[in-house]
Steps between C-alpha positions, in 0.01 A plus 500: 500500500219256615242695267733562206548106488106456570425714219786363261391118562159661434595623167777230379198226561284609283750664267432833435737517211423828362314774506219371275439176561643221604630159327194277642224684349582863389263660835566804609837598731278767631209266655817355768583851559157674538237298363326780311724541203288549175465233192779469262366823202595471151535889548871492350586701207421329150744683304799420751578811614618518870323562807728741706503519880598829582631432818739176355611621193797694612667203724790362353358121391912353613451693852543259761197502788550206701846341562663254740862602653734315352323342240465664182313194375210566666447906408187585352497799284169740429461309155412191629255630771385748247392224201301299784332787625378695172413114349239576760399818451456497089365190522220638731474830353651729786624806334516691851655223749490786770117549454315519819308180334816310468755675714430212811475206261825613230701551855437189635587346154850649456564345885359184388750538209825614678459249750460204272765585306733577783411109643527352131849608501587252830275272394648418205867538645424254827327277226783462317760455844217143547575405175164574359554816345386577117886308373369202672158458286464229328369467147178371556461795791612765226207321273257516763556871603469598118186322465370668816633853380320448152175395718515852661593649219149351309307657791672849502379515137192457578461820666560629110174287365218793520804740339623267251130409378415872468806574302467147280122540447228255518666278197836424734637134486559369863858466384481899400356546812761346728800652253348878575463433849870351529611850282322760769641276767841538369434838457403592870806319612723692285399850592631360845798368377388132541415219261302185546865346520456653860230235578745230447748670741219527761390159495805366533582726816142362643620146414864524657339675839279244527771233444687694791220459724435182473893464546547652827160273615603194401670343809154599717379162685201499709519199706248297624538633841414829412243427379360282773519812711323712275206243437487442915536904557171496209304220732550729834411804328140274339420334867551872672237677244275194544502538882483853443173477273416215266402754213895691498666128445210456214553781321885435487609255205821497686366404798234225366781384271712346784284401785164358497324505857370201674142392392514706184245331223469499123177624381328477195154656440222530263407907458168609411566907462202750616490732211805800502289795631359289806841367608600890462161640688618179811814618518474874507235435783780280676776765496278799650438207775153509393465098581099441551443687125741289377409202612151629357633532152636159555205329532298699241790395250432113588079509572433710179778316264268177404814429261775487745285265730369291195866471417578374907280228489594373135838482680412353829312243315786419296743470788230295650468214239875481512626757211872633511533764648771592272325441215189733631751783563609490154101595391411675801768686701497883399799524717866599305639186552418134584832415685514451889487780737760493853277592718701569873314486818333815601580617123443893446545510133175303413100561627443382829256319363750292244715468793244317743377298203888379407526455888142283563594240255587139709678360241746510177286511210139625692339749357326731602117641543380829273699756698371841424771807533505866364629325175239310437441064538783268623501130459885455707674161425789406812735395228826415738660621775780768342899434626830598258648262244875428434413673210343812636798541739730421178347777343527705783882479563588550172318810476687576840832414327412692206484775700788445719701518223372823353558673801884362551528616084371850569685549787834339323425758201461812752816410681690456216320808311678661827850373472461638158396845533737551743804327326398745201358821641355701231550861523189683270488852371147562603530849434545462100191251537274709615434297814544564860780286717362199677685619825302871454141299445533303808633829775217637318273193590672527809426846547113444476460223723 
């Protein structure tokens, strides 16, 4: 039940509302189920004649496949499954859904489908038990889900444009354009037994979901104290990596986001590169441990580069007769940014030869000698010693609460997506669907392992 309810929250998120696209921005049903569906074709019969599917065509359209005990309102007969699915498959131009080309990806659709619908049946009957059901809309919601529904049906035209222009000719008004492109539309959905009326209905089904989301989530309060325990469980976890080895608490954001060690300093620097291929050349000679040829290279880079050292002593000069050394980074510094550096003690992340420079300043706002690294020329200005603000913390917990309360929601949603599925179990003719029984996929998982 667990991964029925996974999968369902899955798909009712991101509403996969039918088999073609979906009412956000007409992509692909498919690319959730397999991600390797192909592009929507404009393969479809001109004339209107039918595509037939051999292996459908003989179903009775009122049959019912999936069906609830007990409630008749929630039966869902072949028709409905069947206009989803072969939306899909015209619109794609699959004439042979049993192809060994599309036999994985059509199978997974119609599961996709079944499923959906099955859940859009409760969905819509628990919405309207919480009083936020499609009776309870309001008139500016109906407005907004018709607007929305017109949006997606502009983009599903579009997938008409190279058709409609070919038909129209190179002399086509836009406004000819968009009316042809409306017309094959139209004319897709109909072989299916659809119209674009069907968009409305499917936004509106989105839009009352999501309104019963947000209703069984709206009582969630993360309190302070839970909070304080996740932010103090954050600072462990930061001073533990730190102990462990400065460089794992570095390269954490979480970590460096909520603890700051003792003696930590805020750098800024003045960067002046060695050329690409000689930073590449140092380094390569660095990882194959290869230190006294690197160190070579290093030095060649600096003793033949007459601009880089030229450039040095402009700058020491400038620091010298009392220039900012703000101002100098902003002609100078080849580094990405000009902003301060936290630099921890014993620092991993940066060249030990950064580090020591950061570390051998005596005092907020010294700066430093020409350093010389595998990067190139530092000039390293102690700019203050770093510690977290009110508002860093701020920004912190709220993040933390953010994501306290999207873990309460999701598992709210789940638990409820539970009580559902098993207050209206849904018994599915998987036979006529050309599927095999979720009970006989996992004995035969089971059977495997």
């Amino acid at each position: 039940m667990k991964k029925k309810t996974a999968f369902l929250l899955a798909v009712t998120t991101i509403i996969m509302s039918f088999s073609g696209c979906d009412t956000k921005n007409g992509a692909s049903t498919s690319e959730a189920a397999s991600g390797s569906l192909p592009e929507v074709s404009e393969q479809t019969p001109s004339d209107g004649s039918e595509v037939e599917f051999d292996i459908w065509k003989d179903i009775d359209k009122n049959k019912v496949i999936a069906s609830v005990a007990g409630h008749d309102e929630f039966n869902i007969t072949f028709g409905e499954f069947y206009r989803e699915y072969r939306y899909y498959l015209i619109s794609n131009g699959i004439s042979d859904d049993f192809a060994d080309e599309q036999k994985s990806v059509c199978e997974e659709l119609r599961s996709s489908i079944i499923t959906y619908l099955e859940f859009e049946k409760i969905f819509l009957s628990i919405a309207e038990e919480l009083g936020v059901g499609v009776s309870s809309l309001t008139e500016e919601e109906n407005s907004t889900i018709a607007e929305n529904a017109e949006t997606t049906i502009e983009n599903m035209c579009t997938q008409y444009n190279s058709k409609a222009s070919e038909q129209l000719g190179d002399g086509a008004t836009q406004a000819e354009l968009e009316a042809l492109e409306r017309e094959l539309l139209e004319s897709t959905l109909g072989k299916c037994g659809l119209s674009t009326e069907i968009f409305y209905t499917w936004e509106r089904n989105d839009f009352v979901q999501n309104k019963l989301l947000e209703k069984i989530t709206e009582n969630i309060n993360i309190t302070d104290e839970q909070v304080d325990e996740m932010f103090e469980e954050y600072v462990g976890l930061a001073k533990a990596a730190y102990a462990e080895s400065p460089v794992s608490y570095e390269s954490n954001s979480a970590y460096t986001s909520v603890y700051i060690p003792e003696g930590t300093r805020l750098a800024s620097q003045i960067l002046l590169l060695f050329d690409e291929d000689t930073r590449s050349a140092i380094n390569q000679e660095r990882a194959l441990g290869n230190t006294e040829e690197a160190d070579r290279l290093r030095g060649e880079a600096y003793e033949n580069n007459t601009e880089i050292q030229q450039k040095a002593a402009d700058i020491e000069k400038l620091l010298k007769s009392g220039n900012s050394f703000e101002e100098l980074q902003e002609t100078y510094n080849e580094d990405t940014v000009n902003t301060p550096y936290p630099v921890v003690p014993g620092s991993q992340y940066f060249v030990s030869e950064f580090v020591d420079g950061v570390f051998g300043i005596d005092e907020i706002g010294g700066v430093s000698d020409a350093i010389v690294s595998d990067f190139g020329i530092h000039f390293i200005k102690y700019a203050g010693d770093a510690e977290l603000s009110d508002d860093d913390v701020s920004a912190v917990r709220s993040s933390m609460r953010s994501y306290l309360h999207d873990v309460e929601s999701d598992n709210i949603k789940s638990t409820e997506c539970d009580e559902w599925l098993n207050r209206y179990q849904y018994t599915t003719d998987y036979e006529t669907l050309r599927l095999t029984a979720p009970e006989q996929e996992e004995s035969a998982q089971t059977e495997a392992e």
